[in-house]
C-alpha positions in Angstrom: 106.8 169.0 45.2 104.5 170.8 47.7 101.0 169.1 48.6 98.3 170.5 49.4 97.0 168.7 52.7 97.8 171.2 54.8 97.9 174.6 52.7 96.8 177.4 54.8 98.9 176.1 57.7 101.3 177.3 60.0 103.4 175.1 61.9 105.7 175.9 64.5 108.2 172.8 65.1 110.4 173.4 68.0 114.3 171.7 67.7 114.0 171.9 64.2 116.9 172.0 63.1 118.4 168.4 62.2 117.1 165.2 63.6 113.4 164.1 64.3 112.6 168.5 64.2 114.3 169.1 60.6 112.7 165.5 59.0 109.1 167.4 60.5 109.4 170.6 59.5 110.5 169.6 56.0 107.2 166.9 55.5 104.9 169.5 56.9 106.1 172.5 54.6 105.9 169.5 51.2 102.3 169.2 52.4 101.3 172.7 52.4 102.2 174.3 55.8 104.5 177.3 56.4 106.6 176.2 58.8 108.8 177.9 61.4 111.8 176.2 62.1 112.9 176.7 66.1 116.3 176.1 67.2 118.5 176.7 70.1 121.9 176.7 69.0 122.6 175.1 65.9 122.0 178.2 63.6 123.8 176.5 60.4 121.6 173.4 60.7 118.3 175.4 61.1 119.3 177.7 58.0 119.7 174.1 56.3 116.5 173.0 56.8 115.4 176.1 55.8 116.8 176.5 52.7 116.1 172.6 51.7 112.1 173.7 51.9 112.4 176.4 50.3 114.2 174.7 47.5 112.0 172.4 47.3 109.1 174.7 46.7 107.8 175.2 50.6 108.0 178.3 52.6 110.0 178.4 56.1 111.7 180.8 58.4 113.9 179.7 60.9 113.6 181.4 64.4 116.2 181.4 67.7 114.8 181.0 70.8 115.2 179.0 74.5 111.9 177.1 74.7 112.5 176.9 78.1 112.4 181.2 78.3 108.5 182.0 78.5 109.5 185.8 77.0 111.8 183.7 74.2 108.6 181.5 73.4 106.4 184.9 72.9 108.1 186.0 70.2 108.6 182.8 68.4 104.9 182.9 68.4 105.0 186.4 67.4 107.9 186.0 64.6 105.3 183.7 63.1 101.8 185.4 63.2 104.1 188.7 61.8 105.4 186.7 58.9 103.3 184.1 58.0 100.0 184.0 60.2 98.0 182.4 63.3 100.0 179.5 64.3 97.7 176.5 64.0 100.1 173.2 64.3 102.3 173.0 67.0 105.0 170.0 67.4 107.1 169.9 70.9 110.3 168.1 69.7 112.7 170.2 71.4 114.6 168.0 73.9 117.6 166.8 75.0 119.0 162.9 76.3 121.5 163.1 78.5 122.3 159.7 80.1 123.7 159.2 83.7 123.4 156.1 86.0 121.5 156.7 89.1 124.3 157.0 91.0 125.7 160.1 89.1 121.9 162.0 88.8 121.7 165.0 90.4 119.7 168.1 90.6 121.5 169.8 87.5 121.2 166.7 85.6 117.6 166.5 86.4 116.8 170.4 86.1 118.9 170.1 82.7 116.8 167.0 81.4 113.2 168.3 82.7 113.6 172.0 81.6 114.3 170.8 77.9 112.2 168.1 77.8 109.3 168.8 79.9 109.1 172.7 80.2 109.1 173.3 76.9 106.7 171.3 75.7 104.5 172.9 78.6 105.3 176.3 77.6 105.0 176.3 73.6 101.3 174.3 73.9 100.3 177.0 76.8 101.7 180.4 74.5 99.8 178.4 71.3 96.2 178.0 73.7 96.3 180.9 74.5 96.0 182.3 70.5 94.2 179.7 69.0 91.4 180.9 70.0 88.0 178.6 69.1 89.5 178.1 65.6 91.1 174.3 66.3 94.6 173.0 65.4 96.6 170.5 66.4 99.7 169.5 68.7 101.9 167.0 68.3 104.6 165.6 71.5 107.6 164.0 70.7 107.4 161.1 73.6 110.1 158.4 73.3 109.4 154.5 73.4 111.2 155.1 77.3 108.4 157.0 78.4 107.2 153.4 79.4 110.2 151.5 79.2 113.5 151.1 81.1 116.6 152.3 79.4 119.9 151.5 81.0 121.6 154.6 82.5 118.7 156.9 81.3 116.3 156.8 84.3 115.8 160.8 84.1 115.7 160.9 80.4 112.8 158.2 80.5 110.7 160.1 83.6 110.9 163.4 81.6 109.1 161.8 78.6 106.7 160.1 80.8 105.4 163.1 81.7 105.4 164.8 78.2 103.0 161.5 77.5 100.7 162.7 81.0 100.7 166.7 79.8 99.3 165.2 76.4 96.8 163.7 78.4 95.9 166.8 80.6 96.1 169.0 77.5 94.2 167.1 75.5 91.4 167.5 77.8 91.6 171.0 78.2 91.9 172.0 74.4 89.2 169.4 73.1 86.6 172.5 73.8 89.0 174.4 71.3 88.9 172.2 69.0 92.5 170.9 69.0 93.4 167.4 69.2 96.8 166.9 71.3 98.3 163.5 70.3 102.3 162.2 71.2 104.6 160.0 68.7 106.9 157.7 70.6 109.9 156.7 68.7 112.1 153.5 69.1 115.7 153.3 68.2 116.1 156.3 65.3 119.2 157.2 63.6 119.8 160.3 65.1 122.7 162.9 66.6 120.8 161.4 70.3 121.0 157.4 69.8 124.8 158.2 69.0 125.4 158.5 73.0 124.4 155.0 73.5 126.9 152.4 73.3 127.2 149.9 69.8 126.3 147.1 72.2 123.2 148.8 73.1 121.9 149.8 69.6 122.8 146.4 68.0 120.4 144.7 70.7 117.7 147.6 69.9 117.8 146.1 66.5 117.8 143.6 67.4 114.6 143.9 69.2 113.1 145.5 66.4 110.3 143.8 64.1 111.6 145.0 60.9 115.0 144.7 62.0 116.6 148.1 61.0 116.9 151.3 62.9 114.4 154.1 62.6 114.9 157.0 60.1 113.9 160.8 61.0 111.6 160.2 58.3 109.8 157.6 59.8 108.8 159.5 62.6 107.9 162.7 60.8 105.6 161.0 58.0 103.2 159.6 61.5 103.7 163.6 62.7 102.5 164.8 59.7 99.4 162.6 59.8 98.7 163.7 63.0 98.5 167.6 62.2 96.4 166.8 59.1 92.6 166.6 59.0 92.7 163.1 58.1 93.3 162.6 62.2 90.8 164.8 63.2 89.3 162.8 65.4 92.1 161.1 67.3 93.1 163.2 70.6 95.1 162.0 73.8 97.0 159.5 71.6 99.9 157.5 72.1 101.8 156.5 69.0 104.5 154.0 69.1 106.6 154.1 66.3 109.3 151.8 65.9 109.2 149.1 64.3 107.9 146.7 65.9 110.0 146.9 68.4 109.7 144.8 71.3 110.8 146.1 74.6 
């Protein structure tokens, strides 16, 4: 059943299209917003997502673009005003995790990791500035729980998310005069396609190291996400979020 918390909405949610991005998109369109669903590569799952809000009642679009393509980012922006309205939410969860020991990073691994984690968070929240106009909104990082701790063989990963956490900061800052509050969720161990790549030894002692003693759920994460973009945190900006479970690193 669609809420009403955020009706009137639009909400752009970049990697959308299974994982963290899907669980987002889908809570935001139940609450009210229509929500275009970005994706890279994974048309099928996008059209999924897609067709699971508007089965349930909500109204989506799903839209193809490189985040990391300033031109590509335009006209996601566009492909929304045209179909559904001035963009108002904005959540950065495109990304990838690509693990390598220090010994095996090199520039293409670090261009790879930084482009899809760090430039496109920097690109979507400067193409949405520059339309919001004085009207406020909100934006919404997807950090992870390594942006301030280590994780074994995922140096790179964990020094791109660090700096999604300092662009919240900056941007923060700058937007506050626009009236949009810039805030980043840090998940712990979730059950997604990404904590697949880490060994079972690994996972079973992130459980381990959890409070509540289970893995994270998409869900999870999205439900904080969705708080964040409504009014109700309308006066929280330049936030850090941890959400996992207690978990202690």
């Amino acid at each position: 059943m669609v809420q009403t918390r955020l009706t009137g909405k639009v909400a752009v949610v970049t990697g959308a299209a299974r994982g963290i991005g899907a669980a987002t998109a889908k809570r935001l369109a139940a609450d009210g917003a229509k929500v275009v669903v970005n994706y890279g590569t994974s048309a099928k799952a996008a059209e999924k997502t897609v067709a699971e809000i508007t089965a349930a009642g909500g109204k989506a679009i799903a839209f193809q673009c490189d985040a990391s393509d300033p031109a590509a980012v335009a006209k996601l922006f566009d492909a929304a005003e045209q179909t559904f309205g001035p963009v108002s939410i904005l959540v950065n969860n495109a990304g990838v995790h690509e693990l390598r020991s220090v010994e095996d990073a090199d520039t293409t691994h670090f261009e790879k990791v930084f482009r899809a984690n760090v430039l496109t968070t920097l690109l979507a929240t400067a193409e949405f500035a520059r339309r919001i106009g004085t009207n406020g909104g909100r934006v919404v990082n997807i950090s992870s729980g390594g942006a301030r701790a280590a994780v074994p063989g995922a140096g790179v990963y964990c020094a791109s998310k660090a700096a999604v956490e300092g662009l919240t900061r900056a941007h923060a800052l700058e937007l506050g005069v626009k009236h949009v509050t810039v805030n980043a969720v840090a998940p712990g161990a979730t059950a997604t396609d990404m904590l697949q790549l880490l060994p079972e030894d690994v996972k079973k002692q992130m459980i381990a190291s959890t409070t509540l003693g289970r893995l994270g759920t998409p869900e999870d994460i999205a439900d904080v996400v969705a708080f964040l973009c409504s009014d109700d945190a309308r006066w929280i900006t330049g936030q850090f979020f941890d959400t996992n479970g207690g978990m202690r690193v």
